[in-house]
C-alpha positions as CSV (number, residue, x, y, z in Angstrom):
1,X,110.6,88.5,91.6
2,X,108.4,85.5,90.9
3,X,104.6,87.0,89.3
4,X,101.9,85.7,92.0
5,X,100.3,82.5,91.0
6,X,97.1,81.9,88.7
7,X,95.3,81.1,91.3
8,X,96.4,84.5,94.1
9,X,95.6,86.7,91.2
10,X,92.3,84.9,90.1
11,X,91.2,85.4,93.9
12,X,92.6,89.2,94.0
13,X,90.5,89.7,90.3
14,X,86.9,88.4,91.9
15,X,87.4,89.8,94.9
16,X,88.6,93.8,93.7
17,X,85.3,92.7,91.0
18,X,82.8,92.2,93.9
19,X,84.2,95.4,95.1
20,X,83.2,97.3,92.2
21,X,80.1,95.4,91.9
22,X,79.1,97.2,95.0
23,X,80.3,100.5,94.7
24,X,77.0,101.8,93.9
25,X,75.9,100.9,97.1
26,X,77.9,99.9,99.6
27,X,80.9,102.2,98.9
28,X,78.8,105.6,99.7
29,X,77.1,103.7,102.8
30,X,81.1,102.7,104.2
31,X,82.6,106.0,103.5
32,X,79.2,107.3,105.1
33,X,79.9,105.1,108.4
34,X,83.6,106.0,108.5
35,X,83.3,110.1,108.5
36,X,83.6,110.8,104.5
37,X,81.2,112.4,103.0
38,X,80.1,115.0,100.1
39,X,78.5,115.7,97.1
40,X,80.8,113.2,95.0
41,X,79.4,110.3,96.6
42,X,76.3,110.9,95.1
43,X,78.2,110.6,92.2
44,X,79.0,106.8,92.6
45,X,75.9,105.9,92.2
46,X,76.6,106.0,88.0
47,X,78.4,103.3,88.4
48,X,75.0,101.0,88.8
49,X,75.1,100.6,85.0
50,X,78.4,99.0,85.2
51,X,77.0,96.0,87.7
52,X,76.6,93.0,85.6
53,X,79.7,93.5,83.8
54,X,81.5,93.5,87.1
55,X,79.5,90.2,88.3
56,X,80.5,88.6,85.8
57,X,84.2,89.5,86.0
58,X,83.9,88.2,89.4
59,X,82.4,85.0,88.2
60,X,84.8,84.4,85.9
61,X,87.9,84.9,88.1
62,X,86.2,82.7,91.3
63,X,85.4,80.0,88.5
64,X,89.2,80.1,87.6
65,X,90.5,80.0,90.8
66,X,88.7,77.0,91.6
67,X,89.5,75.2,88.5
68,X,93.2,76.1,89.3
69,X,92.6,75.0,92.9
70,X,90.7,71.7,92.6
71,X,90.2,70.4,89.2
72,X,93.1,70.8,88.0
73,X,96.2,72.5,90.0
74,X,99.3,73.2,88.7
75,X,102.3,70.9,88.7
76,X,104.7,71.8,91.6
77,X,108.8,71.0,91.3
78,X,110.1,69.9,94.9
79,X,111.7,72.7,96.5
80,X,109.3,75.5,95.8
81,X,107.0,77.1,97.6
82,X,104.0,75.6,96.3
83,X,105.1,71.9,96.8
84,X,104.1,72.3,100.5
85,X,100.5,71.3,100.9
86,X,100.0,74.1,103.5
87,X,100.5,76.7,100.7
88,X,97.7,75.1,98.3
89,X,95.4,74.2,101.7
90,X,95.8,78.2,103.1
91,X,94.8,79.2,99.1
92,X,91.7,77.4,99.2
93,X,91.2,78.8,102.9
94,X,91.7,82.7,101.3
95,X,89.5,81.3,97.8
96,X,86.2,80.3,100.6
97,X,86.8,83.4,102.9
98,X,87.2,85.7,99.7
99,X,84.8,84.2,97.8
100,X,81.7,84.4,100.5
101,X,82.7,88.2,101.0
102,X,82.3,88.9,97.6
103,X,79.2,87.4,97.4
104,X,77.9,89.7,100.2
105,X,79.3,92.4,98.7
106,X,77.6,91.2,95.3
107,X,74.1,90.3,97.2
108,X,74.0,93.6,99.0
109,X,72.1,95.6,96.6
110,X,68.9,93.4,96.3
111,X,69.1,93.0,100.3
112,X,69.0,96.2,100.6
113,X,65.8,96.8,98.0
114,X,64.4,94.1,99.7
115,X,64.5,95.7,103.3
116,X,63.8,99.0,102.1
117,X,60.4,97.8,101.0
């Protein structure tokens, strides 16, 4: 089995970063609106000192993924899989999607201080 391109696992990288860029916030508030709920959720909240570090993983990984995607993408052999432009034009298409969820998810603690206020 082939390991996923640079560029897939660049994408997968910011995006699970955003995620734990938010889980002092959002997490609690999803498991909340789901039916999950306890004391250890209160416990998630110690993971605000880890923020930065995991805003800047997912800055570095989107900033990779779109040097891999547009400035400068890897050569393709005919035949495989990535040769067919609809393979690089549905990464980009996952890179955009990915890449504005992550900055919601990475936005959502200062909205939320600001509409607390």
């Amino acid at each position: 089995m082939k390991p996923p391109a640079a560029e897939n696992a660049s994408i997968a990288a910011g995006a699970l970063a955003a995620l734990g860029a938010s889980t002092c916030c959002v997490l609690p508030l999803a498991l909340v609106t789901v039916g999950l709920g306890g004391a250890w959720i209160a416990q998630l909240r110690a993971m605000e000192q880890f923020f930065p570090l995991f805003v800047g993983i997912a800055i570095a990984a989107f900033a990779y993924a779109f040097y891999r995607l547009y400035l400068r993408p890897a050569a393709c052999a005919p035949g495989e899989a990535c040769a067919d432009p609809t393979t690089r034009r549905r990464q980009r298409i996952a890179f955009w999607i990915t890449l504005i969820g992550a900055k919601a998810l990475i936005a959502s603690p200062y909205v939320y201080a600001a509409l607390a206020n």
